[in-house]
Residue, then its C-alpha position, 0 to 999 in steps of 0.5 A: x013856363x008857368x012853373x019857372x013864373x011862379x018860382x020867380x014869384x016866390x023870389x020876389x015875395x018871400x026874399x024881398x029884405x035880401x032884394x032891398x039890400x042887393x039894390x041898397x048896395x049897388x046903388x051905393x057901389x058898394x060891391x060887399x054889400x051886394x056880395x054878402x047879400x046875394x051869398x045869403x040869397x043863395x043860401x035860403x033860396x037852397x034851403x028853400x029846394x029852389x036851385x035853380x034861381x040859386x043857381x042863376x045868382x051865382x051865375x052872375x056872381x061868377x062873371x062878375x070879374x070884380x067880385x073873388x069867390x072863395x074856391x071852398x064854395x060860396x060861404x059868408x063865411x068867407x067874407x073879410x072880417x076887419x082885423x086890428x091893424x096892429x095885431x091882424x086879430x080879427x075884431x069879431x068871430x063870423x059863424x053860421x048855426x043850424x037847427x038841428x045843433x042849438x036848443x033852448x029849454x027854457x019855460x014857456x013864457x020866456x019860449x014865447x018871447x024869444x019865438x016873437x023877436x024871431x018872428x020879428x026879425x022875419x017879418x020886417x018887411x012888412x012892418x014898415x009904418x011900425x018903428x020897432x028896432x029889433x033890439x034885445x038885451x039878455x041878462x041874468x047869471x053867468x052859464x044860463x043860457x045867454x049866449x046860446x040864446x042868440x045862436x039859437x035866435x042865429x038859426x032859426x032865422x038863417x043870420x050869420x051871428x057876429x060876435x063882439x067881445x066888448x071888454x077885448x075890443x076896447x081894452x086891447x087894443x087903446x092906440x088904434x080902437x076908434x079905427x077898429x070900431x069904425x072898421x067893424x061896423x062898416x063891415x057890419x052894415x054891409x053884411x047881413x047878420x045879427x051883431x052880438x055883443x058879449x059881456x056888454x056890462x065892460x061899456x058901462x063899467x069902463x064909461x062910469x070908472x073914475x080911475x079909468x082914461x079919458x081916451x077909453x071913456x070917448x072910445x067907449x062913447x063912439x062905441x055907443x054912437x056907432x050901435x045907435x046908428x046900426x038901430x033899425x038896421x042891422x038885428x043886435x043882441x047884448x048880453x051880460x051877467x051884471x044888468x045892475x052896472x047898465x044905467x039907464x042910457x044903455x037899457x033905452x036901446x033895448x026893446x025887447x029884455x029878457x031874464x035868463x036865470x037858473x033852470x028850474x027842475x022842468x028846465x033842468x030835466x030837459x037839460x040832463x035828459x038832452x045831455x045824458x040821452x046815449x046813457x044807461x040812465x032810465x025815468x028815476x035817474x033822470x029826474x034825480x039828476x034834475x033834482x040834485x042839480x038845483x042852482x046850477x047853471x046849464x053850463x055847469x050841469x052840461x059839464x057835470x053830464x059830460x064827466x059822468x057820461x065819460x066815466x060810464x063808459x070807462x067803468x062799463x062793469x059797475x051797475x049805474x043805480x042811485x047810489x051810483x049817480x050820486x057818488x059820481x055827483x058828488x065827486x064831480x063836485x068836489x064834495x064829501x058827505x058825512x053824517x055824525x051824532x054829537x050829546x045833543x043829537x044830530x049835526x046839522x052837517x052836509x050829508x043831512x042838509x043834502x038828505x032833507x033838501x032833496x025830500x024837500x024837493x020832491x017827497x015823492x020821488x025822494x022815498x025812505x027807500x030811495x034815499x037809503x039805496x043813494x045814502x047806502x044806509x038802511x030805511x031805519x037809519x035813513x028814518x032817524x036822520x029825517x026824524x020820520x017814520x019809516x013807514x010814513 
């Protein structure tokens, strides 16, 4: 008897949000609301190891006549997601992320802050006298990391992710977008989730375009109207390659803005060193591939890994060594080294600023001796073409 007190304890501490909008939604009648709601009740409190309180709720759920549950088991997932009346598209995508299929490898700095708008998020219920919107704006080159970022920020706080494409809820579908948009946050208010809206640089371009309608300019407006009323309710996360078309009216419905920019060599090292983990790559090779990655984006180097990865496995026999990985980057690449001599001396020319890029970046690892085992031309010559000294 203590035991199943103590569990039901547990219950109330540790699940209040999730209560709160439970009785949030039957004191409006709003049975998709209390639906949503229990369905991740269920699911925390399983991950939780307490089956039988989970098991308990879906009891409930399942002698409930008015509510239909899906036969493939109880999902948020399942729940129904506004479509275009016109087209039946669905207006956002719904998907769960785990721990264990999402990672970051970002600096510490910016680790640190994305691990305090988690914490944020799981802790709102005990700060009701501080007025914090749970907002955040994530900006910066396209392919960085913006994205996966909020799946990351999904998992660990167990949310489902909604994911709105601005550009195509507005721009697809001008006759009937107003309805659209009304339809989506209804479904948004009723289910828990972090909304997440992708390329939201389209609301500011379409709001400032002079050329661009007078409908779409008040369909952008009510788009804006209807974020600021989920502020403080529902967790949202915009995302967008070009902050500089944001005017000021958009950045002050941000709280928390963070710069997602290109890996620097540590965050590149974790990213090959995760992308190429199964491969016949060992210490040297892995920080030479963070090192020719420079300015890349991780979507680009996790492409670039994959090639190579794959034509590792269709040529087993060839010897993976440093003028191995670097034949296979630049082919990857679309590059084409050469070094010439002309009168005067020596060309500024690809393969000579690729050479003197890499000693530039790390002396240490870039030896004559390893620049002449990738370049394939002995340390004399390799020497002459960085005007060094073989023995240095």
């Amino acid at each position: 008897m203590a035991k199943n007190s103590e569990k039901e304890a547990n219950l109330q501490i540790n699940h209040v949000s999730e209560l709160l909008k439970i009785i949030e939604g039957g004191l409006q009648m709003d049975s998709s609301k209390v639906l949503n709601y229990s369905l991740l009740l269920i699911q925390k409190l399983e991950k939780n190891n307490d089956f039988e309180n989970a098991q308990k709720i879906k009891n409930i759920l399942k002698r409930t006549k008015s509510v239909s549950l899906s036969p493939k088991g109880l999902s948020l997932e399942y729940a129904r997601i506004p479509v275009d009346t016109e087209s039946r598209l669905p207006l956002a995508e719904v998907k769960n992320y785990f721990e264990d299929e999402v990672f970051l490898a970002f600096n510490e700095k910016l680790m640190e802050d994305i691990k305090e708008f988690i914490l944020l998020l799981k802790e709102q219920d005990n700060l009701p006298s501080i007025k914090v919107y749970r907002n955040l704006l994530l900006y910066g080159p396209s392919g960085t990391g913006k994205t996966q970022t909020a799946k990351y920020i999904s998992a660990k706080t167990g949310l489902p992710l909604v994911t709105v494409r601005i550009d195509g809820l507005v721009s697809s579908y001008l006759g009937s977008t107003s309805k659209n948009i009304r339809a989506l946050f209804d479904f948004i208010e009723k289910t828990p989730c972090i909304l997440f809206l992708d390329e939201f640089d389209a609301v500011a371009k379409m709001r400032d375009d002079a050329n661009e309608l007078g409908e779409l300019k008040r369909v952008v407006n009510s788009l804006l109207q209807n974020i600021d009323g989920l502020l403080g309710k529902v967790p949202i996360i915009a995302a967008t390659n070009h902050q500089h078309l944001l005017d000021p009216a958009v950045w002050r419905r941000f709280d928390y803005k963070m710069l997602i920019d290109y890996p620097n060599e540590n965050e590149r090292e974790h990213l090959v060193r995760k992308f190429l983990s199964d491969s016949k790559f060992n210490d040297n090779l892995y920080k030479i591939m963070s090192a020719l990655t420079e300015k890349m984006s991780g979507a680009e180097i996790e492409v670039l890994s994959n090639m190579i990865k794959t034509k590792i496995v269709l040529e087993p026999n060839k010897r993976l060594d440093e003028n191995r990985l670097l034949e296979l980057f630049l082919r990857y690449n679309r590059r084409v080294i050469h070094f010439s001599k002309n009168k005067d001396g020596l060309e500024q020319d690809d393969g000579l600023i690729l050479m003197k890029s890499l000693r530039k970046q790390n002396k240490n690892l870039f030896t004559i001796d390893i620049l002449s085992k990738m370049f394939g031309m002995s340390t004399g010559k390799i020497s002459t073409f960085l005007r060094e000294e073989k023995n240095e």
